[in-house]
C-alpha positions as CSV (number, residue, x, y, z in Angstrom):
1,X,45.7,42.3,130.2
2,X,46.6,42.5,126.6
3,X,50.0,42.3,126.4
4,X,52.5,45.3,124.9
5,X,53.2,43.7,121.5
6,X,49.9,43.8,120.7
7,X,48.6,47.1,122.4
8,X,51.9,49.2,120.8
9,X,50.8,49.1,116.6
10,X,47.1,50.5,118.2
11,X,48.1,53.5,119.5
12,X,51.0,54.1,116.9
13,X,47.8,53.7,114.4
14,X,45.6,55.7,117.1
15,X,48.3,58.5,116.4
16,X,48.9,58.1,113.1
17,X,45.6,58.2,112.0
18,X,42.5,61.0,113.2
19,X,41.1,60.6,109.8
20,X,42.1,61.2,106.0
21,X,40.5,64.8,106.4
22,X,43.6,66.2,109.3
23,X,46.4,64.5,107.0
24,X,47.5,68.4,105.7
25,X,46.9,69.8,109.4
26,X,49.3,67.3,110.1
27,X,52.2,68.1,108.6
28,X,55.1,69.5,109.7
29,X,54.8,73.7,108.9
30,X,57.5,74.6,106.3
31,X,59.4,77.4,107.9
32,X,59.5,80.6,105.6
33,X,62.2,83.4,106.4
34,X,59.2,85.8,105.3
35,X,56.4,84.0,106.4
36,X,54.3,83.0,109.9
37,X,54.4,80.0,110.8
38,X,51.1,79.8,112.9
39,X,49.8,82.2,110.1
40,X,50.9,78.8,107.9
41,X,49.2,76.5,109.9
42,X,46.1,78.8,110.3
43,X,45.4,78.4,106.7
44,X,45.9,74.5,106.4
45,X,43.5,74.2,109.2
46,X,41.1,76.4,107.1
47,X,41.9,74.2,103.9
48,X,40.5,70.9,106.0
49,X,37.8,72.5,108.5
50,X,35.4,72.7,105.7
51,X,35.0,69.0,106.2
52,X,32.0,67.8,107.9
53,X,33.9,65.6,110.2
54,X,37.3,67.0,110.8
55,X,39.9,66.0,113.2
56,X,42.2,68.7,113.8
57,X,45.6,68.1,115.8
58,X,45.7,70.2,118.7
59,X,48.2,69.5,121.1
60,X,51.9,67.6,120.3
61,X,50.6,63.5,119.2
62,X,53.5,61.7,120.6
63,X,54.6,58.2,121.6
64,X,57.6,57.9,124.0
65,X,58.7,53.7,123.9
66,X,61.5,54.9,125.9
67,X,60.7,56.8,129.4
68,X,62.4,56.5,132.4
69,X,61.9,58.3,135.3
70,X,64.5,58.5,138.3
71,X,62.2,59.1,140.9
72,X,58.8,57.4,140.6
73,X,55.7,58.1,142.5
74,X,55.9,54.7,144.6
75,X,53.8,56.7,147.9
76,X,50.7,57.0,146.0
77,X,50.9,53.4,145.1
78,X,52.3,51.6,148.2
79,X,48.4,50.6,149.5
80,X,47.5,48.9,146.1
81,X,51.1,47.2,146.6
82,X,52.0,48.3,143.0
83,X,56.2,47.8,142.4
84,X,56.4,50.4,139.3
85,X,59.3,50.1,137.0
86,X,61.6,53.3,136.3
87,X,61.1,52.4,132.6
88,X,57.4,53.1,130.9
89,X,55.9,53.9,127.9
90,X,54.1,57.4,127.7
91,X,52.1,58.6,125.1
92,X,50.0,61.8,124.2
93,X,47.0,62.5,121.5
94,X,45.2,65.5,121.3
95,X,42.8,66.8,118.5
96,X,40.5,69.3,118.1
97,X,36.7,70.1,116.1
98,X,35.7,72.9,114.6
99,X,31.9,73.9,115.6
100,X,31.2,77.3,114.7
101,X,32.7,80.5,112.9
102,X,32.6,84.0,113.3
103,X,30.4,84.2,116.6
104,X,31.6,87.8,117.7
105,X,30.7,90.5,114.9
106,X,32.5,88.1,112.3
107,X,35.4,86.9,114.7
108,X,35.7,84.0,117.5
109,X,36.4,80.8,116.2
110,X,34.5,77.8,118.9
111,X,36.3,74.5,119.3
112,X,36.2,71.0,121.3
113,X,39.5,70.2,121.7
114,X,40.6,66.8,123.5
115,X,43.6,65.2,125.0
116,X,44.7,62.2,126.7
117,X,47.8,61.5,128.3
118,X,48.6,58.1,129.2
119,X,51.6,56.2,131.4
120,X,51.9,52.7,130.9
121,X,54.1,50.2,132.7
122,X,54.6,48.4,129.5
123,X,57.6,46.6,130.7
124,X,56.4,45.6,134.0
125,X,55.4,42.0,133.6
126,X,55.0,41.1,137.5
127,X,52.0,43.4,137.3
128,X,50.8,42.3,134.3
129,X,51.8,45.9,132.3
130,X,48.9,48.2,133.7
131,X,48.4,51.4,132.8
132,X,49.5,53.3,135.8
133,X,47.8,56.3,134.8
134,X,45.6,58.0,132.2
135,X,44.3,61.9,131.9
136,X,41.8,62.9,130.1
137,X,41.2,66.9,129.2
138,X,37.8,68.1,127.3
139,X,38.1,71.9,126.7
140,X,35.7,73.9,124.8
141,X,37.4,77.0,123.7
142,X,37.1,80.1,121.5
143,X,39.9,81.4,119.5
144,X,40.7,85.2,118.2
145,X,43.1,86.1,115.4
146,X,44.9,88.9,116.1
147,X,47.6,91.1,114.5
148,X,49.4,93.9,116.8
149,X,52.8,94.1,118.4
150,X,53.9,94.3,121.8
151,X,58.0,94.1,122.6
152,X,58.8,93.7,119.7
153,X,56.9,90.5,119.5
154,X,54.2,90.1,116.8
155,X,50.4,88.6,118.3
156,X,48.9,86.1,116.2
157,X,45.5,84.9,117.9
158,X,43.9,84.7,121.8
159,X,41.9,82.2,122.9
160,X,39.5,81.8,126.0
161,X,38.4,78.4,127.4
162,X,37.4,76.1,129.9
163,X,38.9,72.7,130.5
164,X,37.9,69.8,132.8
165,X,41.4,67.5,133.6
166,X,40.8,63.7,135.5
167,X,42.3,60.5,135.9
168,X,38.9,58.7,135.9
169,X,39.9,56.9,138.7
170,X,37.7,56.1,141.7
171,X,39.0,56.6,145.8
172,X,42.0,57.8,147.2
173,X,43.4,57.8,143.3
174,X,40.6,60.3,142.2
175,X,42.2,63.3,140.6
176,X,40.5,66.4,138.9
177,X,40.4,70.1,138.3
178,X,38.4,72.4,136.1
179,X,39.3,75.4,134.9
180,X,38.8,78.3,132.7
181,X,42.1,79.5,130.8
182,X,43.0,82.7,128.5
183,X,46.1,81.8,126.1
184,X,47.9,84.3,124.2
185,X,50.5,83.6,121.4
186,X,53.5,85.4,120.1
187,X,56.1,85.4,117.5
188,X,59.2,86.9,115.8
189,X,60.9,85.5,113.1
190,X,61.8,81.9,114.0
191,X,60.5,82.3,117.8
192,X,57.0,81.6,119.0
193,X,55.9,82.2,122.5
194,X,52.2,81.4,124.6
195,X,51.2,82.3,127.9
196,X,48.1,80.4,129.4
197,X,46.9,81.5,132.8
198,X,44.3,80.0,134.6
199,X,41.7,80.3,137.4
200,X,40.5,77.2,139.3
201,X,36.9,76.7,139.5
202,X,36.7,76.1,143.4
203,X,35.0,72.5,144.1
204,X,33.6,71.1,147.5
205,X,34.7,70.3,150.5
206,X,35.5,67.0,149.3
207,X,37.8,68.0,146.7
208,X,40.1,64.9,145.8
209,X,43.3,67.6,145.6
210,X,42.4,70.7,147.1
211,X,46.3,72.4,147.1
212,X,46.6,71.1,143.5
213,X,47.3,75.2,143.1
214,X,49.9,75.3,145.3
215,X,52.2,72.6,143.1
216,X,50.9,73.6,139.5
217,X,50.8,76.9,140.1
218,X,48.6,79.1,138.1
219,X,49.5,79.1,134.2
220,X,52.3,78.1,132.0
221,X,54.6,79.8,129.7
222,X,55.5,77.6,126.3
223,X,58.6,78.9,123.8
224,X,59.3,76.8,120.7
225,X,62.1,78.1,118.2
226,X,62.8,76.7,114.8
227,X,65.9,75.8,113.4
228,X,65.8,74.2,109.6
229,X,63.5,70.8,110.4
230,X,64.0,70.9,114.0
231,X,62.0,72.2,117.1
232,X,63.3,73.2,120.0
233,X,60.8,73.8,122.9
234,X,60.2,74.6,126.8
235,X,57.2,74.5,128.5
236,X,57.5,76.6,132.3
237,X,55.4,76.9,134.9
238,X,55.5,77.8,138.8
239,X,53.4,78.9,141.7
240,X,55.3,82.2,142.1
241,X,55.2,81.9,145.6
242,X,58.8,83.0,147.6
243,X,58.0,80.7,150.2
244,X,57.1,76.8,149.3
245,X,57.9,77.5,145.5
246,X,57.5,74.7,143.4
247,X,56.8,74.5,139.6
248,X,58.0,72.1,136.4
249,X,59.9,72.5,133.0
250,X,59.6,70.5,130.4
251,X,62.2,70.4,127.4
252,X,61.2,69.2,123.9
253,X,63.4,68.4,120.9
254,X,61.9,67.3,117.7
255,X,64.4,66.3,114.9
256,X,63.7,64.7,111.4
257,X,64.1,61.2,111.1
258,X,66.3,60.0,107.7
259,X,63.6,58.7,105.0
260,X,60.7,59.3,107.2
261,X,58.2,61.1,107.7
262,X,58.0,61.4,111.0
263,X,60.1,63.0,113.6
264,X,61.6,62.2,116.8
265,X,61.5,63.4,119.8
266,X,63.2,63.5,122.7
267,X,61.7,65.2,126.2
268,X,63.1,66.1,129.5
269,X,60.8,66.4,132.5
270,X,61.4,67.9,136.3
271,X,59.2,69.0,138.6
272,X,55.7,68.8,139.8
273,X,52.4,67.7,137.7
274,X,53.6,65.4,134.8
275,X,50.4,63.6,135.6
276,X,47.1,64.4,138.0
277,X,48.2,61.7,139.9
278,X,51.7,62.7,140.6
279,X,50.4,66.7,141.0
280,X,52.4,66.6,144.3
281,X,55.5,64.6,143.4
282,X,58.6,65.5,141.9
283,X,59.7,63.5,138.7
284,X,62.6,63.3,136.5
285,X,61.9,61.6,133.5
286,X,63.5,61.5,129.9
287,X,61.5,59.7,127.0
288,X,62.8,59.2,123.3
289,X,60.1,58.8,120.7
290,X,58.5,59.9,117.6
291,X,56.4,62.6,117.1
292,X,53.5,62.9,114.6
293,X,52.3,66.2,115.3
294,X,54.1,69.4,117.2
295,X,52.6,73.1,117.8
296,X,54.0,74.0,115.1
């Protein structure tokens, strides 16, 4: 096992780095008191996709040195006799590829987006700092600009997708779903809003977690507000059921770092579904980070 000193300036450069071509993607969207900011970063996505080999961000890029978690998923682990440490390293990077334009009478934009979520015990030298767990998500998706109010909220595009979600793991630690998602998006002034439900593609009778549905529930609502340099964000979700209700939110604060130009980040989770793995455990976990690239 390589050890963390060594592993750490890989994925900061694994972040950091997509390719020369995503660099204006990348960066932070100035915020306009006139102006959109998805509309902003619409058009410096357009500015790089022309490239033939484009690495768009997609998701938040993050790198959390600092996680702990007050109530780790020691159950799942107990027969592999793994003693996990409250303290861990968790890190995100997600990017997307532009494949085709215009596919629906000039409209319908097709993508490949990817994202990998990892949670590593970087501190735990009895084990030899594993990775305790990994995700991966494929999605192919098509997206839709749009332009038309509803509550006084302004909608900027739709998209309509299908994503695959597993830990690549083998046994009773095999977790996976696939699923096929609608996400619409929002804004007014400095507020920006997304719903994403989902349907479950049903699997067989062997399914590794069959009443994955029952603790992720069936969608997710995500609200980020601006403020100067900073972001303030919540993502939501729940099963909606009265009885046996369970769900998650996550709480994001991104805030610029003096004479950098990066951003921290600091994140609050609680509830169900941080990882596959932990789909059916509660955790409480803050991480402090940086962050290389937000929603917006």
């Amino acid at each position: 096992m390589k050890k963390p000193a060594l592993l750490f300036p890989v994925i900061v450069s694994l972040l950091l780095g997509f390719s020369t071509s995503a660099a204006l993607a990348m960066e932070p969207v100035p915020i306009s008191p006139t102006g959109s900011a998805i509309v902003q970063r619409q058009k410096a996505e357009e500015r790089v996709e022309s490239s033939r080999f484009s690495l768009l961000p997609y998701k938040q890029n993050y790198i959390l040195p600092l996680a702990y978690n007050t109530h780790p998923n020691k159950r799942t682990y107990a027969d592999v006799g793994e003693d996990l440490d409250r303290l861990e390293l968790k890190f995100q990077f997600s990017f997307k590829i532009p494949l085709a334009k215009g596919l629906i009478a000039g409209q319908g934009n097709l993508f490949a987006g990817y994202t990998q979520q990892s949670f590593w015990q970087a501190y735990n030298d009895q084990q030899s700092a594993p990775f305790r767990e990994t995700n991966y998500e494929p999605e192919l998706y098509v997206d839709f600009v749009t332009n038309y109010s509803l509550l006084g909220l302004r909608s900027r595009f739709v998209s309509i997708g299908f994503s695959h979600q597993s830990n690549g793991r083998s046994g009773d630690l095999s977790r996976s779903w696939n699923r096929i998602y609608a996400l619409a998006a929002f804004e007014r002034g400095n507020f920006y809003c997304a719903i994403r439900p989902w349907y479950r593609i049903p699997e067989a009778s062997d399914d590794d977690n069959p009443d994955i549905d029952a603790y992720l529930g069936y969608g997710e609502f995500y609200a980020l507000y601006l403020y100067k340099e900073h972001r303030f964000g919540v993502t939501w979700r729940n099963n909606l059921r009265s009885s046996d209700n369970r769900g998650a939110v996550q709480l994001d604060w991104s805030f610029p770092l003096p004479g950098h130009r990066l951003n921290g980040y600091l994140q609050y989770f609680n509830g169900y579904g941080e990882s596959l793995i932990d789909y059916d455990h509660v955790n409480n976990r803050i991480g402090l980070g940086i962050i290389v690239s937000n929603w917006l």
